[in-house]
LUMRO-21718 format. One line per field, with one value per residue: residue in one letter; x, y, z of N, C-alpha, C in turn. Coordinates in Angstrom, 3 decimals. Layout:
! residues N
r <- a, ...
nX <- X, ...
nY <- Y, ...
nZ <- Z, ...
caX <- X, ...
caY <- Y, ...
caZ <- Z, ...
cX <- X, ...
cY <- Y, ...
cZ <- Z, ...
This chain:
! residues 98
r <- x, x, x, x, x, x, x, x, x, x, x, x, x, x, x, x, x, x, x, x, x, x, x, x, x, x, x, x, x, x, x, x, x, x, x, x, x, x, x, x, x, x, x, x, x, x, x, x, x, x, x, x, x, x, x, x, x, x, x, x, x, x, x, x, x, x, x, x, x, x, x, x, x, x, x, x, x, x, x, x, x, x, x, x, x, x, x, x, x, x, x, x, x, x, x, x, x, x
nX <- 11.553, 8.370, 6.038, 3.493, 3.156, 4.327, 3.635, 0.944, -1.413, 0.141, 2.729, 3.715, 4.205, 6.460, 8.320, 10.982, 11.834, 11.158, 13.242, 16.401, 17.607, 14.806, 14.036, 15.843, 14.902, 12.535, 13.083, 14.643, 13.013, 10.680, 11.921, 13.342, 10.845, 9.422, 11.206, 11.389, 10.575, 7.779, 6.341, 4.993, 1.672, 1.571, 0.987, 0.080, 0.057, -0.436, 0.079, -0.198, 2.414, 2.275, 4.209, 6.210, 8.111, 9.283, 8.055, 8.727, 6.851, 7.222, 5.868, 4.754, 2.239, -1.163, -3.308, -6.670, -5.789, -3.739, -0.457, 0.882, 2.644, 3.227, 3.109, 3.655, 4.363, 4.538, 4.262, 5.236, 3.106, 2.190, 0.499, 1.168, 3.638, 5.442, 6.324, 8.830, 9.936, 9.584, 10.612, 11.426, 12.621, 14.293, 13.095, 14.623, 15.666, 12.762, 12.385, 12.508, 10.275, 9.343
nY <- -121.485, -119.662, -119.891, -121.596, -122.155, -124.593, -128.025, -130.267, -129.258, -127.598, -129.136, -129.918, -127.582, -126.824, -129.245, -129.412, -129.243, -131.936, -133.927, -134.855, -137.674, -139.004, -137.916, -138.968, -141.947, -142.415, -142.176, -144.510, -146.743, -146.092, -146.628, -148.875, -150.500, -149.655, -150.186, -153.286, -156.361, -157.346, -155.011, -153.768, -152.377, -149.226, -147.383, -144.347, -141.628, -138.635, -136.923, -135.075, -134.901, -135.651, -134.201, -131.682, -132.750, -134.185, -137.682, -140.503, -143.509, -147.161, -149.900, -153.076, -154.662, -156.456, -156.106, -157.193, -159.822, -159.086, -157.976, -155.049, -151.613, -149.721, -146.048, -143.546, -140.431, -138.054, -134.970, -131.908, -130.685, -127.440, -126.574, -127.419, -126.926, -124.444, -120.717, -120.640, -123.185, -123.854, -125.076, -127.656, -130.845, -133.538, -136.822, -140.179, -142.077, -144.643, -147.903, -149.929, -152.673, -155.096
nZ <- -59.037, -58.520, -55.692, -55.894, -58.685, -58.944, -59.138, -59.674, -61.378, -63.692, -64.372, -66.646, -68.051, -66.312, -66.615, -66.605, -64.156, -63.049, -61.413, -62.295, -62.106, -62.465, -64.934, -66.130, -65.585, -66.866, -69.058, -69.480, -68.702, -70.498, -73.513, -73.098, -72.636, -75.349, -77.661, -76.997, -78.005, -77.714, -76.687, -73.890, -72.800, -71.588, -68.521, -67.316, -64.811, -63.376, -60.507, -57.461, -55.162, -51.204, -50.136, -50.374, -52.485, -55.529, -56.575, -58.076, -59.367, -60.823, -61.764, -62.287, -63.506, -64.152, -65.756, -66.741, -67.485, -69.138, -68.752, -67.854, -67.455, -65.450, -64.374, -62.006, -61.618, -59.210, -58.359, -56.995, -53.825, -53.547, -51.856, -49.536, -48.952, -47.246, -48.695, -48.764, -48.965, -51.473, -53.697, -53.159, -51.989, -53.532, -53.776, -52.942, -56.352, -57.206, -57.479, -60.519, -61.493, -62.783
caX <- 10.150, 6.960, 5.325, 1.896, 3.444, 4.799, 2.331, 0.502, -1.773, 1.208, 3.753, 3.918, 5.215, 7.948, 8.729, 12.478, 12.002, 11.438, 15.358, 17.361, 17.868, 13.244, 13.915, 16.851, 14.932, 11.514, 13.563, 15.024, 11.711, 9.746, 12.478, 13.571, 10.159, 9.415, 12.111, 11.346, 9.873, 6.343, 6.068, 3.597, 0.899, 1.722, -0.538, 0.882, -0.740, 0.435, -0.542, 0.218, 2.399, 2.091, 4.710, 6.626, 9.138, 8.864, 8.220, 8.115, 6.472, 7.153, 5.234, 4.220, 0.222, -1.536, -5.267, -7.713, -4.773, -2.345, 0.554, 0.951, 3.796, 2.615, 3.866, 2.617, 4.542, 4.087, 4.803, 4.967, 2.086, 2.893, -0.344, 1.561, 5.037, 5.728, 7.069, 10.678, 10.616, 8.379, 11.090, 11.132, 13.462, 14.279, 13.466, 15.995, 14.199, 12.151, 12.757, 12.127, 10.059, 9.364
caY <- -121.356, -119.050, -120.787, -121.337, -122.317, -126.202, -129.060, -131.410, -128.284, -126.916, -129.576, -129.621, -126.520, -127.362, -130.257, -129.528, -129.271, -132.874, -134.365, -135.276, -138.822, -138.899, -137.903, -140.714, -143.324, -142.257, -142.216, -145.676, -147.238, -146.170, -146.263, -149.945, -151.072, -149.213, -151.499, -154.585, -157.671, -157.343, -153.734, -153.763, -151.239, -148.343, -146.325, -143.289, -140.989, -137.382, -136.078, -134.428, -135.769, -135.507, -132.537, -130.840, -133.385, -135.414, -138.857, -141.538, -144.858, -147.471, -151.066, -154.429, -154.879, -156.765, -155.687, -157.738, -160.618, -158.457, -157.461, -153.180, -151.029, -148.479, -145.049, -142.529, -139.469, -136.890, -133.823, -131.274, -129.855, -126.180, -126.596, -128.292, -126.092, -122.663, -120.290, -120.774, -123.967, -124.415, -126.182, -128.936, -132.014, -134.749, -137.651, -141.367, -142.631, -145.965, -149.248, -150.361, -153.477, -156.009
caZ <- -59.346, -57.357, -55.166, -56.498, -59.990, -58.758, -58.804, -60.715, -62.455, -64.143, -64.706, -68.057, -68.314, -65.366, -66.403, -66.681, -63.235, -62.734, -61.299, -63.314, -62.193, -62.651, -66.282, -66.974, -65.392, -67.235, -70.511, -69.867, -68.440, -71.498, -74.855, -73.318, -73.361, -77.040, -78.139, -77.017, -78.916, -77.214, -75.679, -72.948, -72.482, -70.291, -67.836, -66.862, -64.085, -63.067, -59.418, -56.325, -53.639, -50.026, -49.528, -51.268, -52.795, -56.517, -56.608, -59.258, -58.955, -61.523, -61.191, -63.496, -63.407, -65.066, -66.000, -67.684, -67.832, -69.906, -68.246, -68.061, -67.334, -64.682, -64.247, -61.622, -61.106, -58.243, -58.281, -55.335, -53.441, -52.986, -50.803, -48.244, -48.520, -47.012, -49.688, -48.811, -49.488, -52.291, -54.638, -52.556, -52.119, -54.255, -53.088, -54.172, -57.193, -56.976, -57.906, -61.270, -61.046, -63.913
cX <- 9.435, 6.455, 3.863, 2.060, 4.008, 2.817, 1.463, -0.473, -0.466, 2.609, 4.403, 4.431, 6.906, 8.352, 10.231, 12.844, 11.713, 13.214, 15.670, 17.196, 15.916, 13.472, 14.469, 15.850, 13.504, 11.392, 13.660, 13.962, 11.261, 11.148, 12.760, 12.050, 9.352, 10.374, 12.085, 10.564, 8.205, 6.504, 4.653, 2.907, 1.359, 0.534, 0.378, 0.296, 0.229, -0.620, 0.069, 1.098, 2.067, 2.788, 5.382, 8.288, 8.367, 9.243, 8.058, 8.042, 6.090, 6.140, 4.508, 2.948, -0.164, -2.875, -5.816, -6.517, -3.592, -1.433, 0.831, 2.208, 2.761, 3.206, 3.474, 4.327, 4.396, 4.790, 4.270, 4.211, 2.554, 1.597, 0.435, 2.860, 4.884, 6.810, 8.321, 10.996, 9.549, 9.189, 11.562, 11.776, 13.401, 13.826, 14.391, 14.411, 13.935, 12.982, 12.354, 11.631, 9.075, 10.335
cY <- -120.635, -120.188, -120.458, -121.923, -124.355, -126.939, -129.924, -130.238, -127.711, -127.329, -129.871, -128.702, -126.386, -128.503, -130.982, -129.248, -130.529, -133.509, -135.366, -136.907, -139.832, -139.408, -139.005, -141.983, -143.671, -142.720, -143.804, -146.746, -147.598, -146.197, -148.103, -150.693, -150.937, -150.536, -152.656, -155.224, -157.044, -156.136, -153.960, -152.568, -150.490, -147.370, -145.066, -141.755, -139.725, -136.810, -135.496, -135.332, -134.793, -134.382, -131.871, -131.445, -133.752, -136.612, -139.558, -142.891, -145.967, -148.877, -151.965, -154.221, -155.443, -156.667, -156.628, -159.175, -160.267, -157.615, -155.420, -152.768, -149.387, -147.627, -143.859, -141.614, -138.666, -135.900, -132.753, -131.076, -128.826, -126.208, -126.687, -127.409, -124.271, -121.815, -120.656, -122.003, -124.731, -125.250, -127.182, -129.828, -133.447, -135.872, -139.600, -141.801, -144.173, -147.237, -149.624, -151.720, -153.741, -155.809
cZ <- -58.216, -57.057, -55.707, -58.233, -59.969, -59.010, -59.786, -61.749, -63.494, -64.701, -65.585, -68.702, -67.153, -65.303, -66.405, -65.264, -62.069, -62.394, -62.096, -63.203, -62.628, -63.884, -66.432, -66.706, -66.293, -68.669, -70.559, -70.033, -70.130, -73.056, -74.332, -73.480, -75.080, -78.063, -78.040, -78.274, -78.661, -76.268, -74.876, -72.858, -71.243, -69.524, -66.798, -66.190, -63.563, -61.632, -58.710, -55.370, -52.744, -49.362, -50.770, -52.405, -54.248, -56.214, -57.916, -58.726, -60.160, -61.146, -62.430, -62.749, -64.675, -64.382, -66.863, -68.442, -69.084, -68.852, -68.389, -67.455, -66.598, -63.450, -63.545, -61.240, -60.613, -58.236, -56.742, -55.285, -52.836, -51.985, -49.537, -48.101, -48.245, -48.257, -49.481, -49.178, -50.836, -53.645, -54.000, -52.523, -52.446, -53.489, -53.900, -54.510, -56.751, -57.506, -59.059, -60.938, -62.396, -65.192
């Protein structure tokens, strides 16, 4: 990818440029709770990280005493990377948690 083309404006169209292990865990996250008995509400936020890496950040919350399923994904800031390295390094995915 050009630098200037990464980042939370645009990720929707690069989103096959989320890693691989992102996608699997995004898939499993959201199709095992689809399936359950009582699916919980999800909240699912798309921004910038801090350099030039993707992150995902899964996490239980509960709002308004219902339990949520909350999903922020970061995507690079080509702000922050020098062209050469503007596709940026993975970083290990998160922890699923609830």
């Amino acid at each position: 990818m050009v630098h200037g083309e990464l980042g939370y404006g645009t990720w929707e169209k690069h989103s096959g440029g989320i890693p691989k292990e992102f996608r699997d865990q995004l898939t499993e996250v959201i199709a095992s709770n689809l399936r359950s008995e009582n699916p919980r509400p999800m909240r699912i936020k798309i921004g910038e990280n801090v350099d030039g890496s993707h992150d995902l950040q899964i996490r239980a919350f509960t709002h308004e005493g219902i339990e949520h399923i909350g999903i922020l994904m970061l995507c690079p800031n080509p702000a922050l990377q020098p062209r050469s390295q503007s596709d940026g390094v993975a970083k290990a995915p998160a922890e699923v948690v609830g």
